[in-house]
N, C-alpha and C positions, 0 to 999 in steps of 0.2 A: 519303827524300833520301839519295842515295848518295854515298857518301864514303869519301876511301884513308885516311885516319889518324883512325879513331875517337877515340881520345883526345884526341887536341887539339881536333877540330870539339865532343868534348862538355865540352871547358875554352871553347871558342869561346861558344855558347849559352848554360853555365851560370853562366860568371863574368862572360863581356863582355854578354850579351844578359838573363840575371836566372832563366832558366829553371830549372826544378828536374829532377833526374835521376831520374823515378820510378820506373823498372825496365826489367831486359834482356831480352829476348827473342832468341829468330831468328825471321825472314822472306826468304820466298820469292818476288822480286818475278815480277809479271805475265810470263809466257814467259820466263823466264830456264830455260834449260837444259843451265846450268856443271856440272860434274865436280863441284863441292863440296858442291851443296847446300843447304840453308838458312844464310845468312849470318846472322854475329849484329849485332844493333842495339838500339839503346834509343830509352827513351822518353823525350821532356821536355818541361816544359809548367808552371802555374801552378796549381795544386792548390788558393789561397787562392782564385782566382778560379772560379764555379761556371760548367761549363761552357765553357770557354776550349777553343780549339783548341792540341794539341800538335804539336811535332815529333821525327818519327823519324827516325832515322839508322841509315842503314846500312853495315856496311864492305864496300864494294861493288869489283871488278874493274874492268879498265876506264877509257880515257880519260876526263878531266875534262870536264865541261858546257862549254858552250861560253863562248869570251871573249868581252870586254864588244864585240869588235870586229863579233860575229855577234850582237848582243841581236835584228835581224830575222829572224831564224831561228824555224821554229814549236815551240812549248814552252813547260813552264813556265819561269821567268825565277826566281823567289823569294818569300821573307816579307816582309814589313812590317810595322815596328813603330812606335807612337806614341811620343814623348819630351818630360818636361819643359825637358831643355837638349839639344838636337840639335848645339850645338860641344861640349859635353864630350861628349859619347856619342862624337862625330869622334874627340877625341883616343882615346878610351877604346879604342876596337875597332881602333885601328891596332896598338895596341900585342898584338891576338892575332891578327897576321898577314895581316884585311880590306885591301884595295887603294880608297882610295876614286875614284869617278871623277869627283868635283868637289868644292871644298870645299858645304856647307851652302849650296843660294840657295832665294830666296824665289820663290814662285810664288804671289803673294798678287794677286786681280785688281788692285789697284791697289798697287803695292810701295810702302813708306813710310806709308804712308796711316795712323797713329797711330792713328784714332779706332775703324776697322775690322776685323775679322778678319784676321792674317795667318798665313802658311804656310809653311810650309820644308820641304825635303827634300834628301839626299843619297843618294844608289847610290852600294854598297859592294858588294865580291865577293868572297868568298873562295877558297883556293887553288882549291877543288875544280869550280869554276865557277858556282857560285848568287848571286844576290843579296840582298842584305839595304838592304831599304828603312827610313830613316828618315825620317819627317815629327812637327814639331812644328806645333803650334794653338792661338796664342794667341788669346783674346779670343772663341776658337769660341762659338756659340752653345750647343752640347750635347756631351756626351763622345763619347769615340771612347777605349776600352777603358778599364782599369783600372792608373794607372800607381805602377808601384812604389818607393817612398819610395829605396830603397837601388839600387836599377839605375840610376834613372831611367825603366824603358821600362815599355811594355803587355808583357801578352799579344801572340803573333803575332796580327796582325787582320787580315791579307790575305794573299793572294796575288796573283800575275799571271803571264798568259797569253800568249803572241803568240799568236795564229790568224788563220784565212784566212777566216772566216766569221763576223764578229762579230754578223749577224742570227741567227743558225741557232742558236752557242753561248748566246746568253743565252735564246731559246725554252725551252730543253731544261734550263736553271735555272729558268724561271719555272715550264712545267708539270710538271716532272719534281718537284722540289726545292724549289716556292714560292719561289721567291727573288725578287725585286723590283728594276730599274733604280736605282739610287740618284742616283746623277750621273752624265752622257754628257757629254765634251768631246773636241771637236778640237783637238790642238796641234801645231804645227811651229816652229819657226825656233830660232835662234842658242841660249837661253835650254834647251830640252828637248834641243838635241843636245849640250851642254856636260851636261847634267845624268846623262846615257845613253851619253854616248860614242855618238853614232849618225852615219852619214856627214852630211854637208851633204843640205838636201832630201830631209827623211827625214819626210816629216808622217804625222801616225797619231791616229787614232779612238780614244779610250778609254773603257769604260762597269764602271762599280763595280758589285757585285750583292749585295745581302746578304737574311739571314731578318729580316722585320719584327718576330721575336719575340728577333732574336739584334743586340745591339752589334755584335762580332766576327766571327769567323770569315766575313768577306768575300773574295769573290773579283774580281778587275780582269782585263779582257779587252782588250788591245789586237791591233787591226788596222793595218798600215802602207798605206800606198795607193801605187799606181803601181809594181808586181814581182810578178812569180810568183813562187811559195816551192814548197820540199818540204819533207817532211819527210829530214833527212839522217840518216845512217847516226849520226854522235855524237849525237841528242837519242834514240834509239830505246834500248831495253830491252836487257841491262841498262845503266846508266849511274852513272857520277859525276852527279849533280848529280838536278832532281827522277824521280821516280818516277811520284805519281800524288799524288791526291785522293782520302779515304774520308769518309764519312758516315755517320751512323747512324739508323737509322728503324725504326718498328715496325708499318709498311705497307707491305715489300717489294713484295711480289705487285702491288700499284695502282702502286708506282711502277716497278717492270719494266715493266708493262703498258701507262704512259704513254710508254716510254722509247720503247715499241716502234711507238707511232702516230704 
């Protein structure tokens, strides 16, 4: 994830979001072919938890990700984390700079509904253009990450996507990467464009994908209907805001070779 003031983005993640700063590196992102070199970045992430996805940061050149005004733009969009109190985490992350772009609402299928599961979520952005999703779950049937006594939050347990091909991207999770549909939803009106900042008549596809062997490290792919997109010159390489997606495995070869069918 590329970012102009290292230090603060890693005061951002490690005091507002709960991460741990577990070392620095440099990295060389994908076609980047700047005069400098390999940028330096670190690493953060949840070390009690086994397994957990981290995040990098880079101190990267470069216009910032786009505003919340373009979220239909193709690209990655951000993290998401789970929370026991999603109104304090609100207060909490204003106070290192995040913009949020609604207060906490529910998106529970039947809102109020006492006896039921319900849900909440708010988008949040920081300077550099990324989003950081919270959702809370109460009364959930099963966990969704591991959360931590003193933050409040998970592990990062998601990300998300815009693309132009929501059948084609999750194929190429499933054969490539076993990953598996978890929940597909349709959403539009008043309720997701207040929650997104997204214009009026802005409806869009969404489908969750995760390892049946992993809680975490999920990915969200949404498609918007009714616009042609490109890709534009700020979501392309290098940039402020995401980068990319890594994985690890100890089957490259079968999985290059599914990549490539």
């Amino acid at each position: 994830m590329g970012v102009q003031d290292l230090d603060a983005s890693i005061r951002l993640y490690r005091d507002g979001c709960g991460l741990v700063h577990t070392r620095k590196t440099t990295y060389l992102p994908p076609g980047f072919d700047g005069p400098s070199g390999p940028l330096d970045s670190v690493l953060l992430a949840r070390p009690d938890v086994i397994g957990s996805a981290g995040i990098r940061l880079v101190r990267c050149p470069g216009p910032a990700g786009r505003p919340a005004s373009q979220t239909r733009l193709l690209g990655g969009l951000g993290t998401g984390f789970t929370t026991s109190d999603i109104h304090r985490l609100h207060l909490r992350l204003d106070g290192h700079g995040v913009r949020f772009l609604s207060p906490p609402l529910e998106l529970s299928p039947e809102p109020g509904d006492e006896a039921g599961p319900r849900r909440f979520e708010a988008f949040s952005q920081t300077v550099d253009g990324e989003f950081i999703v919270l959702v809370e779950r109460r009364r959930a049937p099963g966990p969704y990450g591991t959360i931590d006594l003193h933050s409040l939050l998970s592990e990062p347990v998601h990300t998300s996507h815009v693309v132009d091909d929501l059948d084609g991207c999750c194929r190429f999770m499933e054969e490539v990467l076993d990953h598996r549909v978890m929940f597909s939803e349709v959403c539009s009106g008043e309720l997701f464009e207040r929650l997104m900042a997204l214009e009026p008549d802005s409806p869009f596809r969404f489908r969750m994908l995760g390892h049946p062997e992993r809680e975490t490290g999920r990915i969200i792919f949404i498609e918007f209907d009714g616009e042609a997109r490109e890709v534009k010159p700020e979501v392309r390489h290098p940039q402020r805001g995401f980068f990319g997606l890594s994985y690890r495995c100890d089957d490259l070869d079968r999985r290059v070779e599914a990549a490539g069918s």
